[in-house]
C-alpha positions in Angstrom: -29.1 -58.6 -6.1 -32.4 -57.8 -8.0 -32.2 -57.0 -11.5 -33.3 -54.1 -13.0 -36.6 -54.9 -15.3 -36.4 -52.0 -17.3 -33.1 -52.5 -18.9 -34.1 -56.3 -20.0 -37.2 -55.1 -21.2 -37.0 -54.9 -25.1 -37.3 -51.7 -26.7 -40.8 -51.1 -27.9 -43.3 -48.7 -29.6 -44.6 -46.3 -27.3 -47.0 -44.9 -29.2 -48.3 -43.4 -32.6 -46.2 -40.3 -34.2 -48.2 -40.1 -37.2 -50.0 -41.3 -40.0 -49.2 -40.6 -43.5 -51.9 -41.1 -46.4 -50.0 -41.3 -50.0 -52.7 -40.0 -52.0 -52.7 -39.2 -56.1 -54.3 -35.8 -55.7 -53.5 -34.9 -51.9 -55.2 -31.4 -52.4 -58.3 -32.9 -53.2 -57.8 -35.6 -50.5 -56.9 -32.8 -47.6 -60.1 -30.9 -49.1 -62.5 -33.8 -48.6 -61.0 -34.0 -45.1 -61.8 -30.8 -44.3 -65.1 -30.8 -45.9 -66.4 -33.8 -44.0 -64.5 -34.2 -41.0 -64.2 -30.7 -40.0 -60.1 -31.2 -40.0 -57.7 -27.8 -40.5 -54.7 -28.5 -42.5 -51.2 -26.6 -43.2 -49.7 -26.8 -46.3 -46.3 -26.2 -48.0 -44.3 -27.2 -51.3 -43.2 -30.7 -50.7 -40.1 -32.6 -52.3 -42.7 -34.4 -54.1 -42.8 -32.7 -57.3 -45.4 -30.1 -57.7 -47.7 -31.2 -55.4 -48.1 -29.6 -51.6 -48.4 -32.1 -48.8 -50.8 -31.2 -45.8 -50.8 -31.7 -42.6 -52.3 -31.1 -38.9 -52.0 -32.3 -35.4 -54.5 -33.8 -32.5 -52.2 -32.4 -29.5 -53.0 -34.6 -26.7 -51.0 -32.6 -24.3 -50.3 -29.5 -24.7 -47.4 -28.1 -22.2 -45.3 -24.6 -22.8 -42.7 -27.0 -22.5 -41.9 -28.5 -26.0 -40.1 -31.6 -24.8 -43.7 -32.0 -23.0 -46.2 -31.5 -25.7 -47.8 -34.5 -27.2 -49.3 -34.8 -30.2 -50.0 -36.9 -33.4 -49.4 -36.1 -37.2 -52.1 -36.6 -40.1 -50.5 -35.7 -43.1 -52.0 -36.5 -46.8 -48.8 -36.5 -49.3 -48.5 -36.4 -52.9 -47.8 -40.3 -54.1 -44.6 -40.5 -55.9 -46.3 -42.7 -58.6 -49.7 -43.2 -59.8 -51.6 -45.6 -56.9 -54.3 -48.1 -58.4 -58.1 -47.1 -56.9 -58.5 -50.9 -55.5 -56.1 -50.1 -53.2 -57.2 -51.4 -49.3 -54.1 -51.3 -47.6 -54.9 -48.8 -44.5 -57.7 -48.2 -42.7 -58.0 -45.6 -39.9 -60.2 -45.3 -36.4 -60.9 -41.9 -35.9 -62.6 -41.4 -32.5 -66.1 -39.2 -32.8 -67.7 -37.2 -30.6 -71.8 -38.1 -32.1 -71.3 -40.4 -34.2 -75.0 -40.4 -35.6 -74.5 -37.1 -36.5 -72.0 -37.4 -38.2 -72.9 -40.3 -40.5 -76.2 -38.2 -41.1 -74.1 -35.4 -42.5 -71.8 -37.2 -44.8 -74.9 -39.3 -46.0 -76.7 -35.7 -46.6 -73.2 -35.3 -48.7 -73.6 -38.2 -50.6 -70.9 -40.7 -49.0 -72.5 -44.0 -48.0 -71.8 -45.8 -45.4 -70.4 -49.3 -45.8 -72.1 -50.5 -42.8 -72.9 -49.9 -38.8 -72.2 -52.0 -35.8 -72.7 -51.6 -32.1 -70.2 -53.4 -29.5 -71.0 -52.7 -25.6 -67.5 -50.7 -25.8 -68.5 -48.8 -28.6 -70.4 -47.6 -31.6 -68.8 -48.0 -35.2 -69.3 -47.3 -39.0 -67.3 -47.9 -42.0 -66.9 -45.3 -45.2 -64.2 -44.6 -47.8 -62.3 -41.2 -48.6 -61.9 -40.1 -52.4 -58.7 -42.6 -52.6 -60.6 -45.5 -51.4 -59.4 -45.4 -48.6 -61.1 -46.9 -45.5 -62.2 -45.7 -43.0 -63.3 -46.6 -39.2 -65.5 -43.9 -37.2 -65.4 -44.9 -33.5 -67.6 -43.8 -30.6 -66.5 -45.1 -27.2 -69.3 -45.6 -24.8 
C-alpha cells in the first residue's frame, strides 16, 4: 500500500498574506509611499488611537470568484509606542518595472541611494523610507 505524501508532509507557509510596517506617523509614511512609489492607499480609523492605518493590495489573480482572488496586503499602521529611528529590523523587495528610472526620480527627490548592484538574475538598489526603514528595489532580468 503506498502512502499518501501529502498527509505526511508538514504543514507549511504557502505564501505571503501581507506585510505590515509599524510606523510613528503612518500618515506621513503612506504619503511618502505614494509620493515616490506611485502606491494608492485606503484608509480608516484604526484601534490604534487616533491615528488611521493604510492600506492597499497587489492582486495577483484577480477571479469574480472571491475564494479565487489572490492578493497581498501592504499596510503602514500607527505604532502603539514611540519606535527608536535606528531601527533596522525589516527590509522589503519590491519588484520594479525600470528600475533606473526610478532611482533617477527619487534622487531628483532628494532620497539617496545606499548603493547599486547588478547580479545576472537581476538588477538592485538599496534606499530608506522616512522611518528608516530599508528598502530593496528589484528588477528581474
Amino acid at each position: 500500500m503506498q502512502k499518501d505524501v501529502i498527509s505526511e508532509s508538514p504543514a507549511r507557509v504557502s505564501g505571503i498574506g501581507g506585510v505590515f510596517l509599524k510606523a510613528n506617523d503612518p500618515a506621513a509614511l503612506a504619503a511618502w509611499y505614494t509620493q515616490h512609489f506611485g502606491l494608492n492607499f485606503q484608509s480608516s480609523d484604526g484601534d490604534c488611537g487616533p491615528e488611521k492605518n493604510y492600506w492597499l493590495e497587489f492582486v495577483y489573480h484577480d477571479d469574480p470568484d472571491s475564494a479565487k482572488r489572490a492578493a497581498i496586503v501592504f499596510a503602514i499602521q500607527s505604532a502603539k509606542s514611540r519606535l527608536p529611528a535606528e531601527r533596522h529590523a525589516i527590509e522589503i523587495n519590491y519588484r520594479v518595472r525600470d528600475l533606473d528610472g526610478l532611482l533617477a526620480q527619487l534622487m531628483a527627490s532628494g532620497i539617496p541611494i545606499e548603493k547599486r548592484e547588478d547580479y545576472d538574475y537581476g538588477r538592485f538598489a538599496w534606499i530608506h523610507d522616512p522611518e528608516n526603514n530599508r528598502i530593496e528595489l528589484y528588477q528581474p532580468l
